[in-house]
Phi, psi and omega in degrees: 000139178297190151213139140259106229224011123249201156190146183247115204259142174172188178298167186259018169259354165288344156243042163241048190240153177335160190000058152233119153242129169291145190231345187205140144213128203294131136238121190259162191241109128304179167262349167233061191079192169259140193295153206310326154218224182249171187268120175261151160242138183234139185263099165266140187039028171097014196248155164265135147242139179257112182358347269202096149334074221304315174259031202095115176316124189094298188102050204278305206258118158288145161338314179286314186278027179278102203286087203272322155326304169319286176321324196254352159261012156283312177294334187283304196324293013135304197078038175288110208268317203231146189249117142300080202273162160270073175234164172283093183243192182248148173254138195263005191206140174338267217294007167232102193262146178313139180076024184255189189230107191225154184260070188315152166240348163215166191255106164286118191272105155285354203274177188225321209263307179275133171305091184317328209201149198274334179309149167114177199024059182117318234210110158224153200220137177227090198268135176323119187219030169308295175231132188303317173243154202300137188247016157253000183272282206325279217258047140261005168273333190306292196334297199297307182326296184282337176312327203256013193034067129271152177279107191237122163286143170207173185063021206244159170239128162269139179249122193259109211234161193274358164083180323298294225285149167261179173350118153283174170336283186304338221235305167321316175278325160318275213305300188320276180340321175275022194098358199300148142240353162203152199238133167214193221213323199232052163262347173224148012280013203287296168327318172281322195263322184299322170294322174300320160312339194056046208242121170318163240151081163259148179247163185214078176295152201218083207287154203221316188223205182250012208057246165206004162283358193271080211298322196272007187244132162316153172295180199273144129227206194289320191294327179302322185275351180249334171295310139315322177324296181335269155355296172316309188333290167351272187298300158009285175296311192287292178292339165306258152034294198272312188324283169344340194257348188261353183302147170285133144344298191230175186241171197208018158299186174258331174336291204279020182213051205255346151263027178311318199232026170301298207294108216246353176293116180294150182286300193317342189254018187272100174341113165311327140315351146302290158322276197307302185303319227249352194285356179279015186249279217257339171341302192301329196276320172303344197254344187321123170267000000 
């Protein structure tokens, strides 16, 4: 088994990008299906990263089916510490303009639909999601961002909504009004279940509109979101590229031990099916004397 100790959850043309070789690609058997594709691990900047197309190749999977459990315990699997995610929003405020970059610190959960938490069946836990993302990961990506002069947002709330359709109107102007600074589809459950992993978890956005309140901007539509997307790639690889050479050896956040006090379930009563799926997260906590 490798151990490779980042990974880049994003679109699937990020490990086709100049000077990365593949070297390996993974398909792991969970206890919660299978993951969204196989895992490619790429040698960057002399480092293993590992890969994984969120929707799939080709882009098969809507936001709600994004098998995310699978995915982020195939990544714990793996020996992944820290997640880069990649993503595509929409912008909630003037001043974040399409094709700008932003590194959020906190989330509004709008979703409906998806299975939130490793928790449950036999076994409960409750770990700290006060601030959502790792804040020593953000800011070596804010750093790296600005370092390379693109225009980067930081301090901003992603507002994560269920998807596939965006935003009415009215609901574009809610979020602005509650603080939104950006609007997306896949930051959750991902954010969540990866803190329950203890594994860090930054996001690096990449605004694609206005959404639909910017009364004086065409409405949002794919073609408007697949043109920027484009536009993005571009920059997308040159910072992955310089991040990956700035990451720390080791990490010295609270991410890695945000379930030490979760489990609130005496360990003797915890179904052993429990056990055996959740032990490549908690073990260390069950056998602790």
């Amino acid at each position: 088994m490798v151990d490779v100790k980042t990974a880049i959850i994003g679109g699937t043309g990020l490990y086709s990008m100049d000077d990365i070789t593949i070297i390996d690609s993974i398909g792991l058997k969970t206890p919660f299906g299978d993951t969204s594709d196989s895992i490619k691990i790429a040698r960057v900047q002399n480092r293993d990263i590992a890969f994984l197309p969120r929707h799939g190749v080709g882009h098969r999977l809507l936001p709600s089916e994004i098998p995310v459990k699978a995915n982020i315990w195939a990544l714990k699997k793996l020996g992944v510490e820290r997640i880069i995610s990649i993503s595509a929003v929409g912008s909630l405020k003037e001043e974040i303009r399409p094709r700008d970059i932003i590194i959020p610190d906190q989330i509004i959960d709008r979703t409906k639909l998806r299975a939130n938490t490793y928790f449950g069946n036999g076994i409960v836990g409750h770990v700290s999601f006060a601030d959502p993302f790792c804040e020593e990961l953000s800011e070596v990506l804010y750093g790296t961002v600005q370092s390379l002069k693109y225009r980067v947002h930081r301090d901003e709330t992603y507002v994560c909504m269920e998807g596939p359709l965006f935003s009415t109107r009215a609901e574009s102007n809610m979020y602005r009004s509650w603080g939104g600074g950006i609007i997306g589809m896949t930051a959750l459950p991902e954010a969540k279940l990866a803190r329950e992993a203890e594994i860090c978890y930054s996001i690096m956005a990449f605004s694609t509109d206005y959404d639909c309140w910017k009364n004086d901007e065409e409405d949002v539509t794919i073609e408007i979101v697949i043109e920027n997307l484009k536009a993005n790639s571009e920059a997308a690889e040159i910072i992955i590229k310089n991040i990956i050479k700035k990451l720390p050896q080791h990490r010295t956040c609270q991410c890695m031990q945000a379930a030490k006090y979760a489990i609130i379930t005496d360990k003797n009563l915890i179904p052993e099916s429990a056990k055996k799926d959740l032990s490549i997260f908690y073990d260390k906590y069950w056998h602790k004397e």
